[in-house]
TORPA-4810 file (N, C-alpha, C, O; in nm, 3 decimals):
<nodes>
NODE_1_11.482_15.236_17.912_11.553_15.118_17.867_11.460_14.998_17.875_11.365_15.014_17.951_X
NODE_2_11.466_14.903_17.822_11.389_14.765_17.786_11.428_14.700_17.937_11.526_14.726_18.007_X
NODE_3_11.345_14.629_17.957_11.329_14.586_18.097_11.251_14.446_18.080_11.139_14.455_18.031_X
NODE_4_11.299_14.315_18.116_11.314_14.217_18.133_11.167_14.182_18.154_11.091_14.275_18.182_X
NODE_5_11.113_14.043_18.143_11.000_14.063_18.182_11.002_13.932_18.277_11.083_13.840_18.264_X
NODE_6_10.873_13.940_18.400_10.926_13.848_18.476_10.856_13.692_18.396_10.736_13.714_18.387_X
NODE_7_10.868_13.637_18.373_10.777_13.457_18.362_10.680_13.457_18.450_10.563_13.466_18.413_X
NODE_8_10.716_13.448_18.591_10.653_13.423_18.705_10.500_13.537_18.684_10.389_13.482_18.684_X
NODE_9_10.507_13.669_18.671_10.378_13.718_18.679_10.336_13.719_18.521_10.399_13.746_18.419_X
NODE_10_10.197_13.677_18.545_10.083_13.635_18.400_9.996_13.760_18.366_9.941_13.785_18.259_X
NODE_11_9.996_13.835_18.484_9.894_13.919_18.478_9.912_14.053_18.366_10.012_14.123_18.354_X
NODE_12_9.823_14.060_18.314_9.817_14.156_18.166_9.862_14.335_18.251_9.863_14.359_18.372_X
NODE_13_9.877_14.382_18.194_9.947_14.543_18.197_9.834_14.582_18.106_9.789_14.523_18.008_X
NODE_14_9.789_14.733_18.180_9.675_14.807_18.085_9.764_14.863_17.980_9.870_14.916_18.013_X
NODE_15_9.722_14.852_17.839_9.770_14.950_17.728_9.814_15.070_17.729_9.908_15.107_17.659_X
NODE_16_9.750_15.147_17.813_9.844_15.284_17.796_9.970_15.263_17.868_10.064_15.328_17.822_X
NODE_17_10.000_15.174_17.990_10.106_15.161_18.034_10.220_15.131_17.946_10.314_15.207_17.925_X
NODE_18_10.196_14.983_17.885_10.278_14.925_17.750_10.310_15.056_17.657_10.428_15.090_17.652_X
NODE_19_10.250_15.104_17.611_10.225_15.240_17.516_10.284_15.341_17.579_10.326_15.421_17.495_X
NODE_20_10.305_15.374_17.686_10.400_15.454_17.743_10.541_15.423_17.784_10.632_15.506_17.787_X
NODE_21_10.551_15.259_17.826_10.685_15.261_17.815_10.744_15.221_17.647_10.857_15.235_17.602_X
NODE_22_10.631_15.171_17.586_10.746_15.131_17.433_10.793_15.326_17.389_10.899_15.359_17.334_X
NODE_23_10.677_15.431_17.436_10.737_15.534_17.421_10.890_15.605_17.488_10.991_15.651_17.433_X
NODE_24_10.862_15.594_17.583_10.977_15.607_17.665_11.129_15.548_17.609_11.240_15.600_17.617_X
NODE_25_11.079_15.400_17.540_11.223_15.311_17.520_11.282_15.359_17.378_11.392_15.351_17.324_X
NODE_26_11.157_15.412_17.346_11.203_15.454_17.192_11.260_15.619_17.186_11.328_15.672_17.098_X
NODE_27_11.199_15.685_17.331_11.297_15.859_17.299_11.457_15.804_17.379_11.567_15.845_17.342_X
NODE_28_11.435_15.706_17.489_11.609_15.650_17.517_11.672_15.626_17.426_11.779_15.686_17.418_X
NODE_29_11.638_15.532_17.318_11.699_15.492_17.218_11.726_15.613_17.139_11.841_15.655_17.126_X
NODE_30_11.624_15.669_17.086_11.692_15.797_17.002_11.781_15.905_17.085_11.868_15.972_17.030_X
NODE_31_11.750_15.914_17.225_11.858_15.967_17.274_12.036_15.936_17.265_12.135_16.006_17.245_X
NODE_32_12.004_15.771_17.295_12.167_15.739_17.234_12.208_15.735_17.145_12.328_15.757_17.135_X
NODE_33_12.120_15.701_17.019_12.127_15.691_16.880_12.233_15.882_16.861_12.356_15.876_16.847_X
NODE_34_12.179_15.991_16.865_12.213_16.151_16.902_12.356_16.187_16.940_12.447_16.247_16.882_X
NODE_35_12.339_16.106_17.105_12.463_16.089_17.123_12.567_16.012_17.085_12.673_16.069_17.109_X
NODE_36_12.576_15.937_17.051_12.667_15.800_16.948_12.709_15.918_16.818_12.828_15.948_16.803_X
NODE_37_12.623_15.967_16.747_12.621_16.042_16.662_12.709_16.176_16.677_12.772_16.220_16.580_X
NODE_38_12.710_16.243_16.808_12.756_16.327_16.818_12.897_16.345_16.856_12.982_16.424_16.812_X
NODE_39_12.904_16.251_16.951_13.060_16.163_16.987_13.135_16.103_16.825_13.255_16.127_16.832_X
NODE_40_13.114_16.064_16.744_13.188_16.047_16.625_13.192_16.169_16.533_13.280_16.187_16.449_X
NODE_41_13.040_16.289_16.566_13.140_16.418_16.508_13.228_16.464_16.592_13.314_16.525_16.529_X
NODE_42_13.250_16.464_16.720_13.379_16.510_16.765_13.473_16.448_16.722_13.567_16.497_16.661_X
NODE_43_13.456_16.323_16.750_13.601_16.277_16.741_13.623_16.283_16.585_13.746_16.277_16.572_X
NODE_44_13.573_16.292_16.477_13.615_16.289_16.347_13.711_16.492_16.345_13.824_16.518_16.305_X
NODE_45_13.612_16.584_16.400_13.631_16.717_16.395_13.808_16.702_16.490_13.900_16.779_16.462_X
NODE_46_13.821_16.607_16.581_13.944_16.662_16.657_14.061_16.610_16.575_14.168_16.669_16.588_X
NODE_47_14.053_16.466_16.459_14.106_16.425_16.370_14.165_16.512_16.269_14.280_16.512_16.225_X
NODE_48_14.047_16.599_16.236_14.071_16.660_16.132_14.158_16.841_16.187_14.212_16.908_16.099_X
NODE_49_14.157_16.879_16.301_14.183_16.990_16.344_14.365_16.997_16.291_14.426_17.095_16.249_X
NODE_50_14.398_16.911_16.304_14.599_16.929_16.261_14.615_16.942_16.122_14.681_17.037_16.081_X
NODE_51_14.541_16.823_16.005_14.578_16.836_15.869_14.527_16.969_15.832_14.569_17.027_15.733_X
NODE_52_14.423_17.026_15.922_14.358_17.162_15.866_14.460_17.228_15.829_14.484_17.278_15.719_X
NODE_53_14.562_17.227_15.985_14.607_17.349_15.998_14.716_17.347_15.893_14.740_17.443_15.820_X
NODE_54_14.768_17.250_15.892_14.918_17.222_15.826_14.812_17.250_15.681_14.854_17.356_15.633_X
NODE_55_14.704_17.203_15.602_14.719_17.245_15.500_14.673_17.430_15.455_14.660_17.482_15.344_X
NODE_56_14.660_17.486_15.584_14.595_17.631_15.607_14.769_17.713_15.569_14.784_17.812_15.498_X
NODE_57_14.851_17.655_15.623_15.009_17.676_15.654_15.060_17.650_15.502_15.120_17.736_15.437_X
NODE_58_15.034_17.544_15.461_15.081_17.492_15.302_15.005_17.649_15.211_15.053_17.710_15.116_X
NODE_59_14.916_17.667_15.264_14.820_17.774_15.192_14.915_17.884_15.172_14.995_17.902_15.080_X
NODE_60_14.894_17.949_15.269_15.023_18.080_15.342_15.132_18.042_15.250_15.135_18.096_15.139_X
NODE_61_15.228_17.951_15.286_15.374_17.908_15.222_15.332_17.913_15.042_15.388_18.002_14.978_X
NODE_62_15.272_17.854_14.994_15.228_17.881_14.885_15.203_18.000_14.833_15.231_18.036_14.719_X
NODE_63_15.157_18.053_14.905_15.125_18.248_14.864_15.232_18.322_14.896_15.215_18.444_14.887_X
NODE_64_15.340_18.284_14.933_15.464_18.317_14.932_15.525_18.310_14.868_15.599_18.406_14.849_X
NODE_65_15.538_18.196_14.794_15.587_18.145_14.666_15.548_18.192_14.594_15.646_18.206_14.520_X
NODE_66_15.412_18.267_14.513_15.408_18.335_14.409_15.465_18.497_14.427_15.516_18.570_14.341_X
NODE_67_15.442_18.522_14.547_15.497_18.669_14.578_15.612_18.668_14.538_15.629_18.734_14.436_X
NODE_68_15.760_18.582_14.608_15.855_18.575_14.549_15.895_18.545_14.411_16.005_18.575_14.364_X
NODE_69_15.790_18.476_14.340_15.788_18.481_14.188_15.765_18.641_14.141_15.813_18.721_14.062_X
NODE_70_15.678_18.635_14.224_15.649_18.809_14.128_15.771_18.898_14.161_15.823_18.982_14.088_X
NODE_71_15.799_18.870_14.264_15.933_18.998_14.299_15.980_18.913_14.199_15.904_18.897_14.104_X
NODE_72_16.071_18.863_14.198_16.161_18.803_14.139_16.129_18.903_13.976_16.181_19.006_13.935_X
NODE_73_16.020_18.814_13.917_15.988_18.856_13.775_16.010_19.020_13.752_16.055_19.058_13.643_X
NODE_74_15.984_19.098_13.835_15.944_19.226_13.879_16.094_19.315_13.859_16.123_19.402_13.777_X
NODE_75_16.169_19.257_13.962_16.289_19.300_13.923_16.363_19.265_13.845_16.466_19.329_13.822_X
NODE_76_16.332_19.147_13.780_16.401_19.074_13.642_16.393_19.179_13.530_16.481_19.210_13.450_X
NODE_77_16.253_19.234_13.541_16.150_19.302_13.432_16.243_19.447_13.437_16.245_19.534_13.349_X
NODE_78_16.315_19.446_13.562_16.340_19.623_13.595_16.537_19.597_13.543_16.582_19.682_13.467_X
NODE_79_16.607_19.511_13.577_16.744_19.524_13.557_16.792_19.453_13.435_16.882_19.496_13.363_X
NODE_80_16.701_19.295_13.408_16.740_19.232_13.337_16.886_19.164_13.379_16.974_19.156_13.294_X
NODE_81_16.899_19.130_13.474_17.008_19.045_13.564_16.956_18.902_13.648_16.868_18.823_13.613_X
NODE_82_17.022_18.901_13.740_17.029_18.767_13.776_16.953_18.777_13.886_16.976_18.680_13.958_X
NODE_83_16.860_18.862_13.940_16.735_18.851_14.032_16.628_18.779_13.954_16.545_18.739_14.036_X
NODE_84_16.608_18.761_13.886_16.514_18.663_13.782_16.566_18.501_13.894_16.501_18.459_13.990_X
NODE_85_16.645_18.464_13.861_16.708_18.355_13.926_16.664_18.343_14.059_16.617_18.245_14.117_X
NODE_86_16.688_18.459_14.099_16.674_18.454_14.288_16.532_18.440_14.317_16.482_18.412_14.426_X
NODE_87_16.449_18.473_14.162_16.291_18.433_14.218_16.283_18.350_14.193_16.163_18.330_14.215_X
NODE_88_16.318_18.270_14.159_16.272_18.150_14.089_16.335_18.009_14.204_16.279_17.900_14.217_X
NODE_89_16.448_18.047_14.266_16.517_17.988_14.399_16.445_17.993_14.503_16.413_17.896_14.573_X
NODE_90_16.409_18.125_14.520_16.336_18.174_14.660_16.185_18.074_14.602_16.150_17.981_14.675_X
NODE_91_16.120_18.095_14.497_15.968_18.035_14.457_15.993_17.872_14.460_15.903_17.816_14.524_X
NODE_92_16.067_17.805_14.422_16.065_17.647_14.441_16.112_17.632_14.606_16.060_17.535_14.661_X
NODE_93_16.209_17.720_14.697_16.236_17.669_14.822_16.100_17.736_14.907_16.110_17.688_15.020_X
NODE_94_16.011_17.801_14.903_15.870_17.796_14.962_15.772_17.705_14.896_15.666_17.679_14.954_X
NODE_95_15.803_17.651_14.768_15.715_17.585_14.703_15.768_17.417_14.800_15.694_17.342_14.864_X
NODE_96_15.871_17.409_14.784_15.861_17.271_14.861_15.872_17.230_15.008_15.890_17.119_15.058_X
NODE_97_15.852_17.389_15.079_15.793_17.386_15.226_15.639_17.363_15.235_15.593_17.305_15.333_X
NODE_98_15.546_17.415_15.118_15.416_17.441_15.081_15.384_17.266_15.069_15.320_17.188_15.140_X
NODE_99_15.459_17.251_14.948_15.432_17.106_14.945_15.492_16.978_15.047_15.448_16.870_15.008_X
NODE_100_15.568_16.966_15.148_15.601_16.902_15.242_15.475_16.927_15.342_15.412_16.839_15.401_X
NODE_101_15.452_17.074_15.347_15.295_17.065_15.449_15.216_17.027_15.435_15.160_16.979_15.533_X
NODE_102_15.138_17.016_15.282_15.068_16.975_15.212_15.058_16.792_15.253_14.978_16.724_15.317_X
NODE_103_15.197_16.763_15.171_15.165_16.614_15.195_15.184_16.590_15.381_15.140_16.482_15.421_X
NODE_104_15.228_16.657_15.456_15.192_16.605_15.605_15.090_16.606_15.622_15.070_16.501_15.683_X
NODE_105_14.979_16.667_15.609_14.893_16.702_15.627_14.792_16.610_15.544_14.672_16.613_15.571_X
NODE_106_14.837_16.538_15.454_14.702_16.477_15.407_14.768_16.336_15.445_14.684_16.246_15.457_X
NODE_107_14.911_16.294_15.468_14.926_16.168_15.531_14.866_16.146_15.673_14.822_16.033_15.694_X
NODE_108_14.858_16.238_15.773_14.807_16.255_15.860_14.598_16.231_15.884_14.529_16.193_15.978_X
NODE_109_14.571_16.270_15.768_14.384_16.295_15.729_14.388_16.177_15.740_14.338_16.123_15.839_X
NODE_110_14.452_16.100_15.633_14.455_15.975_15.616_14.517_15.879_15.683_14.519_15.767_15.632_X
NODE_111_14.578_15.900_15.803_14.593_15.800_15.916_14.489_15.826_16.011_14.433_15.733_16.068_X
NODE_112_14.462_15.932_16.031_14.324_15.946_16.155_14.211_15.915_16.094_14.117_15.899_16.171_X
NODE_113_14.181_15.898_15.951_14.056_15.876_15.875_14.037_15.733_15.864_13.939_15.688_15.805_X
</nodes>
């Protein structure tokens, strides 16, 4: 660290000394510079650990929603009745669990961001 200098003593310091501490002040400094650095990737990484998940979850819920489309279509395709309907019920009520996670999850990015 930088260290004060006194007024009172005049007397010159040999060069390699000077030259060894401006070295010294400059690997401290890049030492904190590292750490400063590394402390804001945590804390950005612990920010981001919840919208992950909720949009990892929106993911899932979403891939549910086409499954139940496909059943749905599937057995539509097989009776020609009113299971067509039930996919299409079942596919918008996972579709707007998908999308409620979705948007928690990025209102959230964007309050910790």
């Amino acid at each position: 660290m930088l260290k004060p200098t006194d007024p009172g003593s005049q007397e010159e310091r040999p060069v390699g000394e000077l030259v060894n501490e401006l070295i010294e002040d400059g690997k401290a400094y890049a030492r904190a510079e590292v750490g400063l650095y590394k402390a804001i990737a945590t804390a950005k990484g612990k920010a981001i650990a919840i919208p992950a998940a909720l949009f990892v979850a929106a993911l899932f819920i979403g891939m549910a929603a086409i499954n139940a489309l496909v059943v749905g279509v599937v057995i539509a395709l097989e009776t020609f009745i009113g299971p067509l309907a039930a996919g299409f019920v079942g596919m918008l009520i996972f579709a707007a669990v998908a999308g409620l996670l979705g948007w928690a999850g990025y209102a959230k990015l964007r309050r910790d961001l």
